[in-house]
C-alpha positions as CSV (number, residue, x, y, z in Angstrom):
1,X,184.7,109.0,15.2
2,X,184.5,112.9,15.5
3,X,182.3,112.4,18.4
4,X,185.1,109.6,20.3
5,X,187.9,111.9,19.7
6,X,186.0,115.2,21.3
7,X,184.8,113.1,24.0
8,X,188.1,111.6,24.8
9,X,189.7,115.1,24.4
10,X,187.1,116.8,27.2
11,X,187.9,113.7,29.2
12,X,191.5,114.0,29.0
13,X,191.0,117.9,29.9
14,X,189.5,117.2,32.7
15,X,191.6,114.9,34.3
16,X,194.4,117.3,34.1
17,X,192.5,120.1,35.6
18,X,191.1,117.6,38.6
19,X,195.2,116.8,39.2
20,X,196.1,119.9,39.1
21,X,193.5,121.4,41.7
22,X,194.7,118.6,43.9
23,X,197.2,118.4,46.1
24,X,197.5,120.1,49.9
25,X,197.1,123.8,49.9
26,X,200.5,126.2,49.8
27,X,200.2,127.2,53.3
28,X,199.8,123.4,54.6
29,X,203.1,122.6,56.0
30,X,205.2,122.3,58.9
31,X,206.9,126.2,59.5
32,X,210.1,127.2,61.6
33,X,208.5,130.4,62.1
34,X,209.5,133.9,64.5
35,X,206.9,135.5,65.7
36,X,208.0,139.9,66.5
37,X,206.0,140.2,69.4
38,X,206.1,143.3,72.7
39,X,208.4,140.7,74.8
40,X,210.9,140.1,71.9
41,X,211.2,137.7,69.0
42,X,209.1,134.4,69.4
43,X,210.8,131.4,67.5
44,X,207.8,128.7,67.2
45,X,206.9,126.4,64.8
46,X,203.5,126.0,63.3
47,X,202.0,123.0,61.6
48,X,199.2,123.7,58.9
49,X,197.5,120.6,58.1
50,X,195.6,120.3,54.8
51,X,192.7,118.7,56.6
52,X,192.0,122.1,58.7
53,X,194.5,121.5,61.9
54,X,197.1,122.4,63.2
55,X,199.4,123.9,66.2
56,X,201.6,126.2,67.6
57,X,204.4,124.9,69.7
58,X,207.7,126.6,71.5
59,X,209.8,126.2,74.4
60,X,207.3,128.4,76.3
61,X,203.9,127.4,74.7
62,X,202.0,125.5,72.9
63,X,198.2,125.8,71.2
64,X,195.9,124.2,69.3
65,X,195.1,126.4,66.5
66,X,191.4,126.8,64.9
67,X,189.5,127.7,62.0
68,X,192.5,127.4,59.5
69,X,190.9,128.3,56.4
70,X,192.9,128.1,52.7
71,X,192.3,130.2,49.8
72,X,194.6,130.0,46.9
73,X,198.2,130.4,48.5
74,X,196.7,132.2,51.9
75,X,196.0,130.9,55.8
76,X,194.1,132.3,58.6
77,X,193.4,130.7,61.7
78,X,193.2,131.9,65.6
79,X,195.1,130.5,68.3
80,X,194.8,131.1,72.2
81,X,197.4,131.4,74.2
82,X,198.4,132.2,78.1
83,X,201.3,134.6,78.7
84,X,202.1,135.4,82.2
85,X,198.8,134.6,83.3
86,X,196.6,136.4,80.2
87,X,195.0,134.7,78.0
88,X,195.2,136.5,74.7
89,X,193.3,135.6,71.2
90,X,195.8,135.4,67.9
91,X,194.1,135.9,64.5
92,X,197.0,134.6,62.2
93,X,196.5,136.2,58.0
94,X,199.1,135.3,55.7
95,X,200.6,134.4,52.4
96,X,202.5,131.5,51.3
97,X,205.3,131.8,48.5
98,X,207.5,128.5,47.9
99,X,208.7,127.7,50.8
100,X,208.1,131.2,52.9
101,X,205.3,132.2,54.9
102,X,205.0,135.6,55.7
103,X,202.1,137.2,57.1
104,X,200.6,138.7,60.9
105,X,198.8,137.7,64.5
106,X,196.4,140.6,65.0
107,X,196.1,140.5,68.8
108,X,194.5,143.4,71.5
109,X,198.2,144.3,71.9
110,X,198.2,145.3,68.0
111,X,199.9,143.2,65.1
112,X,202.8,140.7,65.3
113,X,204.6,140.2,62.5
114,X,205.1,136.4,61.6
115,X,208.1,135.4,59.4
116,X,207.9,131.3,58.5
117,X,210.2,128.7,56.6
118,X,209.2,125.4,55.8
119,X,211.0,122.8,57.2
């Protein structure tokens, strides 16, 4: 009986710990975001999918975004974009909290800082 009763409670633990690693990551979401970038603020909205996909889409652009990668309540991914001609590479780092996403796109023109709420 001792045996049934430890067996049921390492059983019972480890369901709990399976649902509560589950779930989509804190960054997955869709994001009404502002990018600060050299022409002005950006307003764009960016779409973390828990399966690794995603995009960025404006008024004035949209990209496919790439390598998202999740760890704990952080995203990164890179997006490619054309402005005026240029294309220019956008390494995206940051951290979700509730339903904020702050964090940066490093670029050649130096850091942009990203500001996001979840819609």
């Amino acid at each position: 009986m001792k045996k049934l009763l430890s067996g049921l409670l390492v059983l019972s633990l480890s369901v709990l710990v399976g649902c509560a690693a589950g779930g989509p990551p804190p960054a997955a979401g869709v994001w009404d975001s502002v990018i600060v970038s050299p022409l002005g603020d950006l307003p764009v909205v960016l779409t973390l999918n828990a399966d690794g996909t995603g995009e960025m889409a404006s008024d004035v652009l949209n990209a496919p975004l790439s390598g998202i990668v999740y760890a704990d309540n952080t995203a990164a991914f890179t997006a490619e974009i054309s402005v005026q001609g240029q294309e220019i590479v956008l390494d995206f780092t940051g951290t979700a909290e509730g339903d904020t996403l702050n964090g940066e796109f490093g670029s050649d023109f130096g850091a942009m800082a990203v500001t996001a709420t979840r819609q």
